[in-house]
N, C-alpha and C positions, 0 to 999 in steps of 0.2 A: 501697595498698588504701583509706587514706583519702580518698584525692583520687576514687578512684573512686564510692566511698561518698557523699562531699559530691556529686558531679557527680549520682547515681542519684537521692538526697532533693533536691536543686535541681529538678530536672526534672521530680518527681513534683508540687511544691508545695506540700510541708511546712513549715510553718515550723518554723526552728529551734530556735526559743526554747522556743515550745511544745512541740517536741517531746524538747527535754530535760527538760521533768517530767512526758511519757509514754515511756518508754524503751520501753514492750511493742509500739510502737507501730513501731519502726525498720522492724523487717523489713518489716510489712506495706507500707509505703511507700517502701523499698529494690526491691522486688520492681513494685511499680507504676512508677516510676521507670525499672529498667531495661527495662520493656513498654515502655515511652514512647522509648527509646533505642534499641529496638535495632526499632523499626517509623520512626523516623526514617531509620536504617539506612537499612533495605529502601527507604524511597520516594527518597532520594536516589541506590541506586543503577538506581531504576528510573527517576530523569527521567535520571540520566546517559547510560545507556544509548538512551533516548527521544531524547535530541537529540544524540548519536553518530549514531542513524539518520539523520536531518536535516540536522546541518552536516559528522560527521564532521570532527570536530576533537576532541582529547583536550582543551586547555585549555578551550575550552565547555563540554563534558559534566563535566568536575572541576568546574570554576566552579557552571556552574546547578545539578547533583547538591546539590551543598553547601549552596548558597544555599534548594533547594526541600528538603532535608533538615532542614535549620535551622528554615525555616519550619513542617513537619512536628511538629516538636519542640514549639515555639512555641504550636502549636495545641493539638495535644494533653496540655500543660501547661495551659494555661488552659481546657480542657473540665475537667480534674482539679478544678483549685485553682475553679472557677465550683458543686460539687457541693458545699452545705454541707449541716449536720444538720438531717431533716426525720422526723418522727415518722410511720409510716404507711407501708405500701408502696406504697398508690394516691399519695401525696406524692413518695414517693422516683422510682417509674417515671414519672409525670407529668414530675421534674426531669431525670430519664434523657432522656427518648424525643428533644429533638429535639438532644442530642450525640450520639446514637445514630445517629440518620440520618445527622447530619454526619460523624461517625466511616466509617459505611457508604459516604458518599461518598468518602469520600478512602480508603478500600481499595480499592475501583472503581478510582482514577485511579494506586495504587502498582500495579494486580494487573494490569492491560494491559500495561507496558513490559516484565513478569516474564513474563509468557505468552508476547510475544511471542521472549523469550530461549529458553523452556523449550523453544519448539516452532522451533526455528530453521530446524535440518536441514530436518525437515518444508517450511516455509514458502520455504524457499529453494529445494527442488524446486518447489510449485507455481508461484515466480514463474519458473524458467527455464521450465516447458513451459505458463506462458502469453505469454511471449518468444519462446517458439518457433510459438507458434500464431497467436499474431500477425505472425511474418515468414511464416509460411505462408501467412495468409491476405493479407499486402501480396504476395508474389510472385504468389498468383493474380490478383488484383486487377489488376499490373501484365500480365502473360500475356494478360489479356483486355483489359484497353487495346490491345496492340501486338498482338495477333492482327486483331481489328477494323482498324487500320491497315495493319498487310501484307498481310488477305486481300484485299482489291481489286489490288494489283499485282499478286500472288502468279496471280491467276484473267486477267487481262491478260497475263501473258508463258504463262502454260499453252495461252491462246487461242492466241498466235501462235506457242508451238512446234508446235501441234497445223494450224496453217494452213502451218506452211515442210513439217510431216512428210509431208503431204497432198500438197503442190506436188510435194515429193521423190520420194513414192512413184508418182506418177501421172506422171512422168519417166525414170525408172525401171521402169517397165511398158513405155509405149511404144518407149523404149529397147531392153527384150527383147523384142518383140514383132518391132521392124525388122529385131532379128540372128536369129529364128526366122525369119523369111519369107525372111531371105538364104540360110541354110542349109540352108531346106528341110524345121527341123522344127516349123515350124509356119505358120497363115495357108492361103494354098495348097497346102503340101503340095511343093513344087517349088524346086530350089535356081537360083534365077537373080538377075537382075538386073532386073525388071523394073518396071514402072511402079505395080505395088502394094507392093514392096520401097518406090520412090522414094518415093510417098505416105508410108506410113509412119514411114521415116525423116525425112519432112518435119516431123510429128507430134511423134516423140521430138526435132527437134532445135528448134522452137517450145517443146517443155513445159522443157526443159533450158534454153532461152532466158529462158522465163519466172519458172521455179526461181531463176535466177541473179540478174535484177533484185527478184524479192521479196527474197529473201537480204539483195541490197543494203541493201533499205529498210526489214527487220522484225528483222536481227541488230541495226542500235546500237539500235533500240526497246525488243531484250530486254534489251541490253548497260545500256542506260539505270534499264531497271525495274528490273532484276536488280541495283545501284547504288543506286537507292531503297531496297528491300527491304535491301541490308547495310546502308543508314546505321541504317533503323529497326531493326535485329536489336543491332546496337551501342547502340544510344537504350534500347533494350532491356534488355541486357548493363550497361549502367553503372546502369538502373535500379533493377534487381536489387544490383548491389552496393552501392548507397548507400542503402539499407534497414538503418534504425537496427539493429545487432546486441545494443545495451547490453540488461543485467537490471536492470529497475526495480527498485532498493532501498530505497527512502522509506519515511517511517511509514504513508504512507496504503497506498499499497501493499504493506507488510508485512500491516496491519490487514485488508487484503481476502483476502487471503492465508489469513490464520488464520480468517476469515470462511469464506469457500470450504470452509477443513480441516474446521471445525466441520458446515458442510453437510454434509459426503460422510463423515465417522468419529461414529459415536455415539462409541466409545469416548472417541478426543480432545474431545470438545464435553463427556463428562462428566469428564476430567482437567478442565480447562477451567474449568467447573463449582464444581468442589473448589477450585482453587486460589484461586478467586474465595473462592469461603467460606473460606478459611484467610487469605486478608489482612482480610476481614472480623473474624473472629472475631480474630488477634491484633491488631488497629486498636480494635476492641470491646472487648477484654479490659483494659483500665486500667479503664475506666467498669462494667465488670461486676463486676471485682472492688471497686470501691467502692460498688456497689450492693447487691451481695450480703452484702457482709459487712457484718457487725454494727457497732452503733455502739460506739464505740472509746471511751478516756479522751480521748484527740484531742482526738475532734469534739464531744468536752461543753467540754472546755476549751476548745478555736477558739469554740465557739458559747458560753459565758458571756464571752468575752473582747469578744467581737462584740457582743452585749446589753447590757453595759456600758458598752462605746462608745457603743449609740446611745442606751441613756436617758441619757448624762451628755450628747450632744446635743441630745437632746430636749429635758432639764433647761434647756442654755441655751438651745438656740430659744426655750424658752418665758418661761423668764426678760427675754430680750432682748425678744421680742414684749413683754411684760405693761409694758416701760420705756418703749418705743416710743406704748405705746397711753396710758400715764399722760402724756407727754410734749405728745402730741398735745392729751389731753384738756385739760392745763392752758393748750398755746398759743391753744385754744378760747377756754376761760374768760376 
């Protein structure tokens, strides 16, 4: 319990001495102290966390945690121990105000890594369905690339199936056309053999002749396009799957994350809000309660302690000047 005690009055920056012949004095500077400790806390595990998100390594986040905890400590000891006795509230707030800001700064830089914790869930759904809306929007992106590239073949083998179904079909007629006039039900009207039968059949067996040479020469054309069109549908097909899957986890993209949230929920942007004034207020709270409160026996005794020191300073500065200037005068003479 003592060792905790020594650790709380260290950190506050009390001196010891002194403050064994103000003993009323412990707590109030025990309690400062452990402000000071346990907002050290907080900001070490808020860089630890902060650069888990970044390197995602334990032994970093422990290390810098520590190390920016320490320095947390460090500071706001010496914003404490920098607050002596001043007579006057317009004195005393004047000595406040710019630890206060700095104090305000450094709640800002503990209260982001801690927001970003509080609101995880939350923020880890926005960055998946903007991972999703971004592979949504690379698939259409890529769709309309390879559509643009396959419509032109696509519209060139449609041409020539539509030029073989033509030949086919007009082959095909003539065809029935010759076996009507043979049979009698149709053309004439008369079942024979005769020279408008022959005609005819000369007609269907030209279109079927003709049929068979396009065939020849417009099947590998489609056989060809229809070949292009799979490689680009494959071009396609692997396009599509090599489209980043990953969920951006980084700090900045966390940050934007909770940015976004704060857009879209009044509610969270006022948690948000609050949390920020609560690392404020306990980052602020060592300096207010030494601002507030009354002047102690402490700080009469640090400040006659202090005033002693500097007239018995002063005493020799000025002694030493007055040896200096006699010295001089005589090497004049």
């Amino acid at each position: 319990m003592n060792t905790v005690s020594n650790i709380f009055l260290f950190l506050s920056g009390v001196d010891s001495n002194i403050l064994k012949r103000c003993p009323t004095d412990r707590n109030k500077y025990l309690s400062i102290g452990a402000t000071i400790f346990f907002t050290g806390l907080l900001a070490g595990i808020a860089c630890g966390y902060a650069l888990f998100t970044v390197f995602e390594s334990r032994l970093i986040s422990i290390l810098g945690g520590a190390i920016w905890g320490v320095t947390i400590l460090n500071l706001d000891r010496y914003l404490i121990l920098s607050m002596k006795l001043r007579s006057g509230l317009g004195a005393k707030l004047l000595q406040a105000l710019p630890r206060l800001i700095l104090a305000s700064l450094i709640a800002l830089i503990i209260a982001k890594p801690l927001e970003l914790k509080l609101f995880e869930t939350e923020i880890d759904t926005v960055l998946v369905q903007r991972a999703q809306n971004a592979q949504a929007q690379d698939q259409d992106d890529i769709h309309d690339k390879y559509d643009v590239l396959v419509a032109p073949f696509v519209s060139q083998r449609a041409a020539l199936h539509q030029q073989l179904e033509t030949l086919q079909t007009r082959s095909n007629f003539l065809a029935d056309e010759a076996n009507k006039e043979a049979d009698g039900t149709g053309g004439s009207n008369r079942r024979n053999m005769g020279p408008i039968y022959r005609a005819k059949k000369q007609d269907a067996d030209n279109a079927a002749i003709t049929f068979q040479n396009s065939s020849s020469i417009i099947l590998p054309q489609i056989d060809s396009l229809t070949n292009q069109i799979n490689t680009l549908e494959a071009d396609r097909i692997a396009a599509v799957n090599s489209i980043d899957q990953t969920i951006p986890s980084g700090l900045a993209s966390r940050i934007w994350a909770l940015n976004e949230l704060y857009k879209n929920s009044k509610s969270l942007r006022l948690a948000g809000i609050f949390i920020m004034l609560l690392f404020i207020s306990l980052e602020c709270a060592p300096i207010f309660n030494k601002l507030i409160s009354s002047d102690s026996p402490y700080d009469y005794v640090l400040d006659r302690h202090e005033s002693t020191f500097k007239d018995w300073h002063k005493e020799r500065t000025t002694v030493s000047t007055h040896k200096v200037e006699q010295k001089l005068s005589f090497l004049k003479e």
